[in-house]
C-alpha positions as CSV (number, residue, x, y, z in Angstrom):
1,X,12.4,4.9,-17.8
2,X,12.7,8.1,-16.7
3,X,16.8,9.6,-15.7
4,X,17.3,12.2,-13.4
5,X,21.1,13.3,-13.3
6,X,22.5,14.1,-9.6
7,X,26.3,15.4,-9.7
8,X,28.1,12.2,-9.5
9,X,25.3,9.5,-10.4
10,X,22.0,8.8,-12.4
11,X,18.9,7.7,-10.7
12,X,16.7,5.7,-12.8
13,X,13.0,6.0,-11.7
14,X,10.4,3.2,-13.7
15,X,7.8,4.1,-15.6
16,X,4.8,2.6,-13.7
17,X,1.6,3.4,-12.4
18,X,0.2,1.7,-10.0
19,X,-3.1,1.4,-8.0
20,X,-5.1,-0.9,-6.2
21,X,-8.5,-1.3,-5.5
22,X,-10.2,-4.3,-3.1
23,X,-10.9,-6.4,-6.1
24,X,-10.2,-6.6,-10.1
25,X,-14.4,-6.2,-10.2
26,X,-14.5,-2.4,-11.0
27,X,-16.8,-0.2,-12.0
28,X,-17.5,0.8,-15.1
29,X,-16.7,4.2,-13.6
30,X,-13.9,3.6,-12.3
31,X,-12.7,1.1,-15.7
32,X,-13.0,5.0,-17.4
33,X,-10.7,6.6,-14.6
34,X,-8.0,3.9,-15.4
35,X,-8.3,3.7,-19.0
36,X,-7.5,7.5,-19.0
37,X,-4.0,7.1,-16.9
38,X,-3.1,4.6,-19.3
39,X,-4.1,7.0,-22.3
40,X,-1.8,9.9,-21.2
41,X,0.8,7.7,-20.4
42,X,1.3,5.3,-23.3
43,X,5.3,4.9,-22.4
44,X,4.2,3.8,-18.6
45,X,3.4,-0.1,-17.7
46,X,-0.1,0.1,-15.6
47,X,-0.6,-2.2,-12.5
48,X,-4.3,-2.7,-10.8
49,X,-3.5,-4.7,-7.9
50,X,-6.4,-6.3,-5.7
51,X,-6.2,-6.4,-1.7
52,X,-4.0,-9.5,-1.9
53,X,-2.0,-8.5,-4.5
54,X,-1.3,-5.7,-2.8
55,X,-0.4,-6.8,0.1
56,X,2.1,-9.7,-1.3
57,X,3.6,-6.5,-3.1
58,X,4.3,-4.7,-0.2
59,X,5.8,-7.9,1.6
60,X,7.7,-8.5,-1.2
61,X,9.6,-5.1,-1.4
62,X,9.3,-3.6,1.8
63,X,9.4,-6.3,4.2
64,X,7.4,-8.7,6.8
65,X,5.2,-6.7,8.5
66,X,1.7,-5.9,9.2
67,X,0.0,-3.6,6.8
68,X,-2.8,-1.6,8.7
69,X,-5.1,0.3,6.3
């Protein structure tokens, strides 16, 4: 977890990556591109999340509402 000190308090930002794609059936391409993020950051958890995961994510920490992408 990464600390950033502000005068009077400590904000603690998470080491994750996330991204999200339509489906978990990516390309071998794209399997490279996400490989590499994990590579160069072996102290971060990595999260692929598919439409639907995405969107119970969303719900789940910023509310009920319509996601319009």
């Amino acid at each position: 977890m990464n600390i950033i000190k502000c005068k009077n308090y400590i904000l603690k930002i998470p080491r994750n990556i996330f991204q999200t794609w339509e489906t978990k059936d990516i390309s071998d391409g794209f399997k490279t591109l996400t490989q590499s993020w994990k590579n160069n950051n072996p102290n971060y958890a990595y999260f692929l999340l598919d439409d639907n995961e995405r969107r119970m994510f969303i719900k789940k920490n910023f509310g009920d509402f319509d996601v319009i992408f």
